[in-house]
C-alpha positions in Angstrom: -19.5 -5.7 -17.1 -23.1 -4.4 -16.5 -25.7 -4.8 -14.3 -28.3 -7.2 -16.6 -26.2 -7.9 -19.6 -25.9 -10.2 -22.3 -21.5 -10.5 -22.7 -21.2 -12.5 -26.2 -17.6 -13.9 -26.0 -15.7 -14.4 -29.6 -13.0 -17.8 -28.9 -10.9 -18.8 -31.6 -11.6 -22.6 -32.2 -9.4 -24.8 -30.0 -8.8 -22.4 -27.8 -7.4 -24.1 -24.2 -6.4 -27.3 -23.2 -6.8 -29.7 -25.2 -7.9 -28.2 -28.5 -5.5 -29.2 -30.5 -7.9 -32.0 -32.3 -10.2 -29.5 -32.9 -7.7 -26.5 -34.0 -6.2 -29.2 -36.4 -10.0 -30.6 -37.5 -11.1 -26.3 -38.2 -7.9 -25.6 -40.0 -8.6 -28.5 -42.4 -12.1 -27.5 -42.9 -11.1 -23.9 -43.4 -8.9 -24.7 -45.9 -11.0 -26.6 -47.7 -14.1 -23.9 -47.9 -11.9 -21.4 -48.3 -10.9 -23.2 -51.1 -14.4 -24.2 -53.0 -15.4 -20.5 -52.3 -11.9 -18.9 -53.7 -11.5 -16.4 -51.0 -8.7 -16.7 -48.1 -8.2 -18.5 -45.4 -10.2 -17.0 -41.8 -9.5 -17.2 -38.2 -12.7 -19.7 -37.0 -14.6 -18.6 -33.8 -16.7 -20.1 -31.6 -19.2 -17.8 -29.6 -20.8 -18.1 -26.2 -22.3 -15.9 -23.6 -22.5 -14.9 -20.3 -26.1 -13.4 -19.4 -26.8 -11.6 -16.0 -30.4 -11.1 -14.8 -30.8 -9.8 -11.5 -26.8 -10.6 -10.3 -27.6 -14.3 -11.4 -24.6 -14.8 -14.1 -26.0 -17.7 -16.6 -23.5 -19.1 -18.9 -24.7 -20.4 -22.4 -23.1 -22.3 -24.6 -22.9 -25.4 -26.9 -19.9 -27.7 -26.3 -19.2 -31.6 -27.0 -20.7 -33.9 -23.8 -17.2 -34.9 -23.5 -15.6 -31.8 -22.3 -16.6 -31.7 -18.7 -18.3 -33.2 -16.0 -20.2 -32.8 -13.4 -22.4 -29.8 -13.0 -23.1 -27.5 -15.9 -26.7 -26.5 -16.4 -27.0 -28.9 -19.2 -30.9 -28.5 -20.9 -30.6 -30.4 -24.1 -28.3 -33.1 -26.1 -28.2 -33.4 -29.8 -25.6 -35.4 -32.1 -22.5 -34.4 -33.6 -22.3 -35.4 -37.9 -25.1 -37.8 -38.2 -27.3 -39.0 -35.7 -26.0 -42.5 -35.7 -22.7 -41.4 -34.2 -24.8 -39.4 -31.5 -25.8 -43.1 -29.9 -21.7 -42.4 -28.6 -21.2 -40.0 -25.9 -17.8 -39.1 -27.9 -20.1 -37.8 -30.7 -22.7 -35.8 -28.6 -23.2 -32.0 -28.0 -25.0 -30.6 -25.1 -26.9 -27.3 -24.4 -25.6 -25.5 -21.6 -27.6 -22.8 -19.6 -25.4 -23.3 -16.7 -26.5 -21.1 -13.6 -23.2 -19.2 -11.4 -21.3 -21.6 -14.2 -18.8 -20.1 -16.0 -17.1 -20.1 -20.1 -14.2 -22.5 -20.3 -11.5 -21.1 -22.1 -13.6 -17.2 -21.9 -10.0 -15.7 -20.9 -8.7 -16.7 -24.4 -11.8 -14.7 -26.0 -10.8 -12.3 -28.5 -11.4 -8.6 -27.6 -12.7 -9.4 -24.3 -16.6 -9.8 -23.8 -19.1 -7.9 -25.9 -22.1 -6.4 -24.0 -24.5 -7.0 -26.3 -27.5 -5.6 -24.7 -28.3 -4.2 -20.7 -32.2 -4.6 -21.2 -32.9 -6.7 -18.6 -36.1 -8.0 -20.1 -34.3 -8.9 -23.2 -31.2 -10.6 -21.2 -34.6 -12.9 -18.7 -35.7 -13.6 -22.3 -32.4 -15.3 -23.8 -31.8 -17.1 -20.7 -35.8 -18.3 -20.9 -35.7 -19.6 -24.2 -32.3 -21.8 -24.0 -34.6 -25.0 -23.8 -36.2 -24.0 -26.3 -33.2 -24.3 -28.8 -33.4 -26.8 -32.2 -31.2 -29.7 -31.7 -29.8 -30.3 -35.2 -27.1 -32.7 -36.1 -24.0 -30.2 -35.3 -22.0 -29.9 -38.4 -25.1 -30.4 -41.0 -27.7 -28.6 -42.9 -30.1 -30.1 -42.0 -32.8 -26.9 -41.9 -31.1 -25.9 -45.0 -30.2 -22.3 -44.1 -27.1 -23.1 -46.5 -24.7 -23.1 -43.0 -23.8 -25.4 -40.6 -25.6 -26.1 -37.2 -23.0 -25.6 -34.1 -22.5 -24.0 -31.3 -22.3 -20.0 -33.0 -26.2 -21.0 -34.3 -27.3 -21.3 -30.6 -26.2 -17.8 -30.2 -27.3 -16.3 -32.9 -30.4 -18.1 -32.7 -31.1 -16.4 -28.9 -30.1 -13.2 -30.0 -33.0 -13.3 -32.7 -35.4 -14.8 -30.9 -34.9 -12.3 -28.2 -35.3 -9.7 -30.9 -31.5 -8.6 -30.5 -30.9 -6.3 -33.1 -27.8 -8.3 -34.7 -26.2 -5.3 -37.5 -22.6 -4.8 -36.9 -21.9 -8.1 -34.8 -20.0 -10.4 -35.7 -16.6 -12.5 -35.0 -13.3 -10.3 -34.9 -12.4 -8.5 -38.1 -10.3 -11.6 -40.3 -12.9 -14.1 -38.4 -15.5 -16.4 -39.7 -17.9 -18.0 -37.1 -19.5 -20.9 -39.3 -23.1 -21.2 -38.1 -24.3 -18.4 -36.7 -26.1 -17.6 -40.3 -27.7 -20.8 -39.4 -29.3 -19.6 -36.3 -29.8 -16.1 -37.4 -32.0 -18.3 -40.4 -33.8 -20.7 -38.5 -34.7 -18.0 -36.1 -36.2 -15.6 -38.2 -38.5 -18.4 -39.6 -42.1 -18.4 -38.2 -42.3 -21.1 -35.6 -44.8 -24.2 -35.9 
């Protein structure tokens, strides 16, 4: 770790306690793109970073409301597969921009962090623009970037608004990280 740093962590899907609904519910869908696109089977990731500014560590990510309580920096909700099930907390993401919080599960992350950038201007402006963040139905289109909108599409939608230079990142080599083309899209769209 740096000074100011933006640390993008790669976590296979399901990683930790409790994942097995959600290893089980990726594998399926995996198999079934794979499938309809005729190329094999990936490893599925989900991404999240840890952003230092000034020793403050920020921890950003996109998780279901269900997976912890109590304190965790929590800027925006949105629902999960149509917005009808989002009236449930069971099918409800949140926004996290959790200050001193910490990554559940950020020790099962796949090649360790990934400093992505030391600029502290650019690491104040990720942190800044968290709130900021589309709340799509996670698991649709609808923006129609042709890619899902999840977790990996908050990242990737920071890193371009931040004006991270994104060439050569990506999950680890036999990955997939569904989304973040999503992000990377609706980022790089003029906002209005």
């Amino acid at each position: 770790m740096h000074g100011d740093a933006i640390d993008l962590y790669w976590i296979p899907l399901g990683a930790g306690a409790g994942g097995a609904l959600v290893r089980w519910s990726g594998r399926t869908y995996e198999a079934v793109a794979a499938r309809v696109a005729g190329r094999p089977r990936c490893d599925l990731y989900h991404s999240a970073m840890i952003v230092t500014v000034d020793g403050v560590r920020t921890a950003i990510e996109m998780a279901p409301v269900w997976t912890k309580r109590g304190e965790r920096g929590v800027v925006a909700e949105g629902p999960v597969g149509a917005p009808l099930l989002g009236r449930s907390r069971l099918f409800r993401y949140e926004v996290r921009r959790w200050t001193g919080g910490s990554i559940p599960d950020a020790a099962a992350a796949v090649d360790g962090p990934l400093t992505i950038s030391t600029r502290s201007d650019v690491a104040r402006q990720v942190v800044e623009l968290v709130p900021d963040f589309p709340t799509g139905v996670w698991g649709r289109d609808e923006l129609r970037t042709g890619d899902m909108w999840n977790s990996n599409s908050l990242v990737s939608w920071l890193l371009v608004r931040a004006s991270v230079d994104l060439a050569g990142i990506g999950p680890p080599r036999g990955g997939r990280a569904p989304g973040w083309d999503a992000g990377v899209i609706a980022a790089s769209r003029p906002s209005g």
